[in-house]
C-alpha positions in Angstrom: 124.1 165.4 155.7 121.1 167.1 154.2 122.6 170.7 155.6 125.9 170.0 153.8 124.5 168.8 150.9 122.4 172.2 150.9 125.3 174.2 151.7 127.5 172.9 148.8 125.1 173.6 146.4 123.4 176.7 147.4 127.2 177.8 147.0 128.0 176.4 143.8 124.8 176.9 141.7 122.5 179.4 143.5 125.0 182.1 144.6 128.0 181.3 142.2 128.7 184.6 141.4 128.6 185.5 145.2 130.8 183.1 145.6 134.1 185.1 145.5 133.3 186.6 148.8 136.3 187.1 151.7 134.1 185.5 154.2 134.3 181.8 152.8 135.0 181.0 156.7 131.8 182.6 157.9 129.6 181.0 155.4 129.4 177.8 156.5 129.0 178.5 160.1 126.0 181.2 159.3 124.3 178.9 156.8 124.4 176.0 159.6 122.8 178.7 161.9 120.5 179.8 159.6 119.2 176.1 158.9 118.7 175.5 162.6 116.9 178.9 163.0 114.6 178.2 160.1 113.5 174.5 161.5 112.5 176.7 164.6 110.6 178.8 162.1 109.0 176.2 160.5 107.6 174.0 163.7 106.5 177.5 165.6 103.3 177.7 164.0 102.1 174.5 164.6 103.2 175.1 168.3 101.5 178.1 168.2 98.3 176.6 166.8 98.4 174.0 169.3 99.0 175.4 172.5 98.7 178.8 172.5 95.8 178.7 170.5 94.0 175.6 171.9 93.4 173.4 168.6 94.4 170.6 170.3 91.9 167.5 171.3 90.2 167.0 173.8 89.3 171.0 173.4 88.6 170.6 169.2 87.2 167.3 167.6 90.4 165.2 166.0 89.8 166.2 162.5 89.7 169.7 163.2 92.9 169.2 165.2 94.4 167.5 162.5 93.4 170.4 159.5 94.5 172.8 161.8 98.2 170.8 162.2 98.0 170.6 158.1 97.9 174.4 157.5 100.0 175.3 160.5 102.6 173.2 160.4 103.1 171.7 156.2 101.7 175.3 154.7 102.6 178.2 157.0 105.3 176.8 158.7 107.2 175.9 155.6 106.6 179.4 153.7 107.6 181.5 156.8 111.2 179.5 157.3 111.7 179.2 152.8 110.9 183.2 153.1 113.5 183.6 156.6 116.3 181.3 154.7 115.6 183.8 151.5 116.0 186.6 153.2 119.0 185.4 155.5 121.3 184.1 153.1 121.0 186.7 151.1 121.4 189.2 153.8 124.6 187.5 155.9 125.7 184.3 154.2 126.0 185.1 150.7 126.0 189.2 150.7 126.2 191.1 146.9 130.5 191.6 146.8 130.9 195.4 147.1 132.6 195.9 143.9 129.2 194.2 142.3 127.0 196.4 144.8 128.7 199.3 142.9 128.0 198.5 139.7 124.5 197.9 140.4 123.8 201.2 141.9 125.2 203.0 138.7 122.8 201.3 137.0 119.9 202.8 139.1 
C-alpha cells in the first residue's frame, strides 16, 4: 500500500511535468522495482556490518553491536537507497521528455 501510495504521488506532485511521458505503462512496473531494489540497498549495510565485518555479539560487547546496527542500518543504509531511488527515478522511471531535454540544452 505504502509503494502505491508512493507511486501516486511521486507522479502527481514530484515529477508532474514529467508526467506526460509515452511510457506511463513502464512506470509503474520500474518504480515497483526500484522500491524493492532500494529496501535491498537499505538493509545491505547492516548485513555487511554484521557478518562480513564481524560486529555481531558474542565477537563485540552488545552495545557496540547495537551502535554499530544504529549507523549501519538507520543512517547509511537509509541515505545509500534515498540517494539509488534519486538517481533511478530520475534516470528510468520518470526520464526529462525529449522535447524538454531540448530546450534545456539551448539553454547551456
Amino acid at each position: 500500500v505504502a509503494t502505491v501510495v508512493s507511486f501516486i504521488l511521486t507522479r502527481q506532485f514530484t515529477f508532474q511535468d514529467r508526467n506526460t511521458s509515452k511510457r506511463k505503462r513502464f512506470q509503474a512496473p520500474a518504480f515497483l522495482c526500484i522500491s524493492i531494489a532500494a529496501i535491498a540497498i537499505n538493509t545491505a549495510p547492516l548485513y555487511i556490518s554484521r557478518w562480513v565485518l564481524g560486529w555481531h555479539y558474542p565477537l563485540v560487547s552488545y552495545f557496540e553491536q547495537e551502535v554499530s546496527d544504529f549507523i549501519s542500518g538507520p543512517i547509511v543504509g537509509t541515505l545509500l537507497a534515498m540517494l539509488f531511488r534519486w538517481w533511478a527515478l530520475h534516470k528510468f522511471v520518470f526520464p526529462v521528455p525529449s522535447d524538454q531535454l531540448e530546450k534545456t540544452k539551448g539553454l547551456v
